[in-house]
Residue frames as a rotation matrix with the C-alpha (Angstrom) as fourth column:
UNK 1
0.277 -0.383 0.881 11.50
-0.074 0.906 0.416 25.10
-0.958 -0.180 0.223 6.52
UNK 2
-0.424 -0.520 -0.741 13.89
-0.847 -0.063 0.528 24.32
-0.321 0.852 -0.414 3.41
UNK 3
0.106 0.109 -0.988 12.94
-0.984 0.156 -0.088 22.21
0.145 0.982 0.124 0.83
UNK 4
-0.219 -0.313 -0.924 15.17
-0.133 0.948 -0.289 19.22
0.967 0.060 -0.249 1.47
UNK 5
-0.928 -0.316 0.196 14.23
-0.347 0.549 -0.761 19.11
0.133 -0.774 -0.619 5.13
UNK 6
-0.069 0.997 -0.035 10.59
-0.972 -0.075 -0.222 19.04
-0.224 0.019 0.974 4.31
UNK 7
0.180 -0.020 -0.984 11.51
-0.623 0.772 -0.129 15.95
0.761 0.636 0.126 2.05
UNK 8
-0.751 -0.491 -0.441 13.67
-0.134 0.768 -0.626 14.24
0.646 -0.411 -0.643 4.29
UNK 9
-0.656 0.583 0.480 10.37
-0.672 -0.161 -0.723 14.50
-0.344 -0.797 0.497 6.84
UNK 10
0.201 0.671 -0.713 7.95
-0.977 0.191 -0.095 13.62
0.073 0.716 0.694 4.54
UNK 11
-0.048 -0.169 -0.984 10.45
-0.461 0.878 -0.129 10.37
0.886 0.447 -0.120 3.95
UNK 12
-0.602 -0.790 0.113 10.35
-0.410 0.184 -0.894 9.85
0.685 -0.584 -0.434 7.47
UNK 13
-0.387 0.888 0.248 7.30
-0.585 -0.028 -0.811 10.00
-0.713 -0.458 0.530 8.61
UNK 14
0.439 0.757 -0.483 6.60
-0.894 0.419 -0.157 7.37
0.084 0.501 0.861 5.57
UNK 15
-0.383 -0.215 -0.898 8.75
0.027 0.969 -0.244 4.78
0.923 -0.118 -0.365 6.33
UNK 16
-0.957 0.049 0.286 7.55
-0.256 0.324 -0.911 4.93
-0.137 -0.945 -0.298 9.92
UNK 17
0.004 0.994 -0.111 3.96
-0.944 -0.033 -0.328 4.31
-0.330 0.106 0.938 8.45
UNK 18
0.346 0.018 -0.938 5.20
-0.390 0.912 -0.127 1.54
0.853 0.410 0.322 6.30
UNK 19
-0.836 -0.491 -0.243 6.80
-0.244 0.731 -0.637 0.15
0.491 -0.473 -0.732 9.31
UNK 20
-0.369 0.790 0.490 3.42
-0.776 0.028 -0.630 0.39
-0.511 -0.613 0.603 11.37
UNK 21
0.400 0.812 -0.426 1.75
-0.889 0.229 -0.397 -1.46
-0.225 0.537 0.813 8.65
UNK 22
0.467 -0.145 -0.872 4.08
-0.384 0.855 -0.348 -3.93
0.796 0.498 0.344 8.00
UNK 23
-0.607 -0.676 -0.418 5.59
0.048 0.494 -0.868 -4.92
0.794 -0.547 -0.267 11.56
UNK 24
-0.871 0.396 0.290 2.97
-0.387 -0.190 -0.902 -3.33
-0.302 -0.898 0.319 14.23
UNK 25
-0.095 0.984 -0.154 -0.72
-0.774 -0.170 -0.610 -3.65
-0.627 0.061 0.777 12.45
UNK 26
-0.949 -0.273 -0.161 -0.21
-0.315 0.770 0.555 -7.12
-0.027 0.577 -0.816 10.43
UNK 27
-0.589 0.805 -0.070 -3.70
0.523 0.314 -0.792 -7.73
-0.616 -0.503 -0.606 11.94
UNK 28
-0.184 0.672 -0.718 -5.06
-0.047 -0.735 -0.676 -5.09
-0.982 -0.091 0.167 9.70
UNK 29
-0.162 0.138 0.977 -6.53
0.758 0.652 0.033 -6.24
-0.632 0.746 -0.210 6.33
UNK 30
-0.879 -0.414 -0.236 -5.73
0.189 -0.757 0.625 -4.35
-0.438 0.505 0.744 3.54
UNK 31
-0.169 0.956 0.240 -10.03
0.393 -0.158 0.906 -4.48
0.904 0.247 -0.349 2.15
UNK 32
0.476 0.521 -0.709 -10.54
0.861 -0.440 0.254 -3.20
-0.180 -0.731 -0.658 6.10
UNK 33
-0.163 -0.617 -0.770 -8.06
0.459 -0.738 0.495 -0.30
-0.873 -0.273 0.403 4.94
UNK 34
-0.869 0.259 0.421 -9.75
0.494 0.479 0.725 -0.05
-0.014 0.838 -0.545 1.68
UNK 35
-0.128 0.982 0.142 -13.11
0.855 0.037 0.518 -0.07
0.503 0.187 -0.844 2.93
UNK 36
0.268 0.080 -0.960 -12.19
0.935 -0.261 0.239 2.70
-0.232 -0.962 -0.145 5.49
UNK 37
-0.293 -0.651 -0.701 -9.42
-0.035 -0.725 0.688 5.17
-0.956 0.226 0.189 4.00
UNK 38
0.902 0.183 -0.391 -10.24
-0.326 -0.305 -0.895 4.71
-0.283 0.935 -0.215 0.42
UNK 39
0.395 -0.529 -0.751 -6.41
-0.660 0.406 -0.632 3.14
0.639 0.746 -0.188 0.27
UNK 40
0.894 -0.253 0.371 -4.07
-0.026 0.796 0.604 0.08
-0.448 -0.549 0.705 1.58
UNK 41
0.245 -0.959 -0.143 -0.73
-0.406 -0.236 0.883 -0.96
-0.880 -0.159 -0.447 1.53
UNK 42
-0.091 -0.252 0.963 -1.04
0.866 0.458 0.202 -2.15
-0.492 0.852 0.177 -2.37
UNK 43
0.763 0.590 0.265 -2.18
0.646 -0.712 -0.275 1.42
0.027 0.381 -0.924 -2.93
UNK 44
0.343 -0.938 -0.056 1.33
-0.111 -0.100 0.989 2.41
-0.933 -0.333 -0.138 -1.02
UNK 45
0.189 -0.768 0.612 2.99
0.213 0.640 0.738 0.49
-0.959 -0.009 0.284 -3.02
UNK 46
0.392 0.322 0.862 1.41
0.915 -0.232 -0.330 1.54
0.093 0.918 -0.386 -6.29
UNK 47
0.872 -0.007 0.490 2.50
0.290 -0.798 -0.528 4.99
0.395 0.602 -0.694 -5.75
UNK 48
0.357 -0.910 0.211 6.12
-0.196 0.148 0.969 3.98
-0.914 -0.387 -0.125 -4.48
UNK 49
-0.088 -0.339 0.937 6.32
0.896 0.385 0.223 2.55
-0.436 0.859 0.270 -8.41
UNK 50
0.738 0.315 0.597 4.48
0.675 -0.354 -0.648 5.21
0.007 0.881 -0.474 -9.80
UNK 51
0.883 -0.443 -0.155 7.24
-0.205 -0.662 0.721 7.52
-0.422 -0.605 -0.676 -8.11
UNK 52
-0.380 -0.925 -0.002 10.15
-0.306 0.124 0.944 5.97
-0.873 0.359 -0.330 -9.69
UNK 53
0.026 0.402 0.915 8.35
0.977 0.184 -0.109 5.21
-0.212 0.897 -0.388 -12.77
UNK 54
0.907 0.421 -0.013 8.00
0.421 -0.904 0.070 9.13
0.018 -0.068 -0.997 -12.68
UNK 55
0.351 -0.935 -0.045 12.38
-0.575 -0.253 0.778 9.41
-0.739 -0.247 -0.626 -12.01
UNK 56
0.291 -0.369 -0.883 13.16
-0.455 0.758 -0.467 6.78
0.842 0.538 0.053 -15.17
UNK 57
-0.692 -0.633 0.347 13.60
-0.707 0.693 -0.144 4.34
-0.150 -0.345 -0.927 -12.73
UNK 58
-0.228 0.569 -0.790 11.97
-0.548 0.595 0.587 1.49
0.804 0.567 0.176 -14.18
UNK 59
-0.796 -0.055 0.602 9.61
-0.583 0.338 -0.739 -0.79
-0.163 -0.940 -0.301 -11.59
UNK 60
-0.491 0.661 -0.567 6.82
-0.029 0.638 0.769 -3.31
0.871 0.394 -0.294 -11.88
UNK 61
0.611 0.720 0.330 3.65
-0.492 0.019 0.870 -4.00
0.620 -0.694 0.366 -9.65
UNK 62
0.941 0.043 -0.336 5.03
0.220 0.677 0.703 -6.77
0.257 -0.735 0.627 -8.04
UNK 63
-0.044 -0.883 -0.466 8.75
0.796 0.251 -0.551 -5.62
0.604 -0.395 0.692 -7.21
UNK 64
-0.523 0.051 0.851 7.36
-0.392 -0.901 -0.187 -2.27
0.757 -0.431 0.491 -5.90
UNK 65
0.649 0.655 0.387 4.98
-0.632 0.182 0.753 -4.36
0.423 -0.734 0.532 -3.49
UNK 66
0.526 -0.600 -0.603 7.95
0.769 0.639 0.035 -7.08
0.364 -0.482 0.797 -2.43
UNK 67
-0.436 -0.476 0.763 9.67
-0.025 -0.842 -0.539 -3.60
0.899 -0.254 0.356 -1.55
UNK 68
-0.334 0.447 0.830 7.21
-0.639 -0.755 0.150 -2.05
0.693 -0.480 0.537 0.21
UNK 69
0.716 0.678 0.165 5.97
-0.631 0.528 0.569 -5.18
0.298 -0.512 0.806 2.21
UNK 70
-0.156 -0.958 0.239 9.73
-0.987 0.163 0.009 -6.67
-0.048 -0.234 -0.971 2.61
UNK 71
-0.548 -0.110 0.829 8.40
-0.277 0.959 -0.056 -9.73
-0.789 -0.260 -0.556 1.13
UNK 72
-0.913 0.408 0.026 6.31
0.040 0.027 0.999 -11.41
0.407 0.913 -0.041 -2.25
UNK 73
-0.207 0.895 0.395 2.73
-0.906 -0.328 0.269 -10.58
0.370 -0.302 0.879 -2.17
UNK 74
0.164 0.587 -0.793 2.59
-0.336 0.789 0.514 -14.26
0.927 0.182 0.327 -2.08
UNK 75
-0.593 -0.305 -0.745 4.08
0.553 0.518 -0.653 -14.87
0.585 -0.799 -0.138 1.45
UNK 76
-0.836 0.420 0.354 2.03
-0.525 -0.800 -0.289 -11.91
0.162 -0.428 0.889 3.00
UNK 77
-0.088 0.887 -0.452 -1.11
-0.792 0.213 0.572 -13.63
0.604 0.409 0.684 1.97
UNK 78
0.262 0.248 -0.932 -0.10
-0.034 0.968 0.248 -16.69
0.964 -0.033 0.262 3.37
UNK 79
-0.723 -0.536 -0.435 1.15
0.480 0.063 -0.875 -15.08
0.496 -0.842 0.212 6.60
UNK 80
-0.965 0.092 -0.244 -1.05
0.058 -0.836 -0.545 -12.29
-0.254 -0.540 0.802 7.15
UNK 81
-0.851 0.475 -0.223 -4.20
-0.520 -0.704 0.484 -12.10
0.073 0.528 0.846 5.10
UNK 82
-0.827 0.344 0.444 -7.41
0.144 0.893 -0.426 -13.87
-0.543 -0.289 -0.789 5.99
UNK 83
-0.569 0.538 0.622 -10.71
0.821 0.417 0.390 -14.63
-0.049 0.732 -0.679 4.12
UNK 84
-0.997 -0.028 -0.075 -12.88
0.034 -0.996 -0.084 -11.84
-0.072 -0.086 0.994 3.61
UNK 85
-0.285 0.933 0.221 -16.95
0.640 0.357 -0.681 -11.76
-0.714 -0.053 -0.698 4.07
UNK 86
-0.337 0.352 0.873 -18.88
0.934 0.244 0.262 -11.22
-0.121 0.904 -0.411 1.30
UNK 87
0.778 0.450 -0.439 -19.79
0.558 -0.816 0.152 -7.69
-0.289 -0.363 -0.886 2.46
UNK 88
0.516 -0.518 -0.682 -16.61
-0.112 -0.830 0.546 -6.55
-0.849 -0.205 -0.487 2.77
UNK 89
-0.737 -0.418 0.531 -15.48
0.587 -0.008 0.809 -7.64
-0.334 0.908 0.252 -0.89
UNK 90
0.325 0.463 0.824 -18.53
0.904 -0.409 -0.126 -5.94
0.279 0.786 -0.552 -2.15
UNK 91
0.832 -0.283 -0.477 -17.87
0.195 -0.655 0.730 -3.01
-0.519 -0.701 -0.489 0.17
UNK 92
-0.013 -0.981 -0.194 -14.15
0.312 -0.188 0.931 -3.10
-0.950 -0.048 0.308 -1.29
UNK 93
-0.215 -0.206 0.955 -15.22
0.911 0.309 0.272 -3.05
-0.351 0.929 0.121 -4.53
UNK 94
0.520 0.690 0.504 -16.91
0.778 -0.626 0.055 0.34
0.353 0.363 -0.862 -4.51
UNK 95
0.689 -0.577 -0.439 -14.40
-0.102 -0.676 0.730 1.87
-0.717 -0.458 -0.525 -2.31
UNK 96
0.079 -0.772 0.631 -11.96
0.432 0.597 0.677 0.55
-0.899 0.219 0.380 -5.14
UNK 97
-0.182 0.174 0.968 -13.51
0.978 0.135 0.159 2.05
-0.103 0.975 -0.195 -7.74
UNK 98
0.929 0.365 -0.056 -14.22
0.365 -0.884 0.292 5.40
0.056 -0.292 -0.955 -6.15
UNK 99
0.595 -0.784 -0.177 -10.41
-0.313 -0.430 0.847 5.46
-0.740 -0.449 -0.501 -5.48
UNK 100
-0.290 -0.945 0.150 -8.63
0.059 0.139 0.989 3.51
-0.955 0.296 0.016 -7.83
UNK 101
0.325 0.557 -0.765 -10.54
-0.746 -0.346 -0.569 3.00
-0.582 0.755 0.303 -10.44
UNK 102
0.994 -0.096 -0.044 -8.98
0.046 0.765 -0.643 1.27
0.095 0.637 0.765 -13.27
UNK 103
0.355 -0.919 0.169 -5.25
-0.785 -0.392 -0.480 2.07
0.507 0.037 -0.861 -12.42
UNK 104
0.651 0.334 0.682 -5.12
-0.731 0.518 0.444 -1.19
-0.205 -0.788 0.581 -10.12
């Protein structure tokens, strides 16, 4: 397999993830993806910036996540995200720190 069709997979097989995540699995909380995988769709998103941050294309946290989530973090939240038990924030935190660390 050449090069550029490898890419053009690759890109395919991620937007069909980001669609899962953002149109099929709304139900799925990004600390339950977190606490599981080690990342979530801010983690996505983070290395959708870090990617064009990496091409001079200049990007910030929050317009790489309104990308990647086809909306502001703030409307997600208020559509999609629900409270989290005290477990699973501590839980997140350790799975956070094993994975992201300080890059967040």
């Amino acid at each position: 397999m050449d090069d550029t069709t490898r890419t053009e997979l690759e890109a395919a097989a991620f937007r069909r993830l980001r669609q899962h995540l953002m149109e099929e699995r709304t139900d799925v909380q990004n600390i339950d993806m977190m606490n599981l995988a080690g990342f979530c769709r801010n983690c996505l998103s983070r290395w959708y910036q870090e990617a064009a941050n990496e091409r001079g294309i200049e990007m910030q946290k929050d317009e790489a996540r309104e990308i990647f989530y086809g909306m502001t973090m703030a409307e997600w939240k208020a559509n999609y995200q629900t409270e989290a038990a005290p477990g699973k924030q501590e839980a997140f935190q350790t799975a956070f720190d094993q994975n992201v660390g300080k890059k967040g």
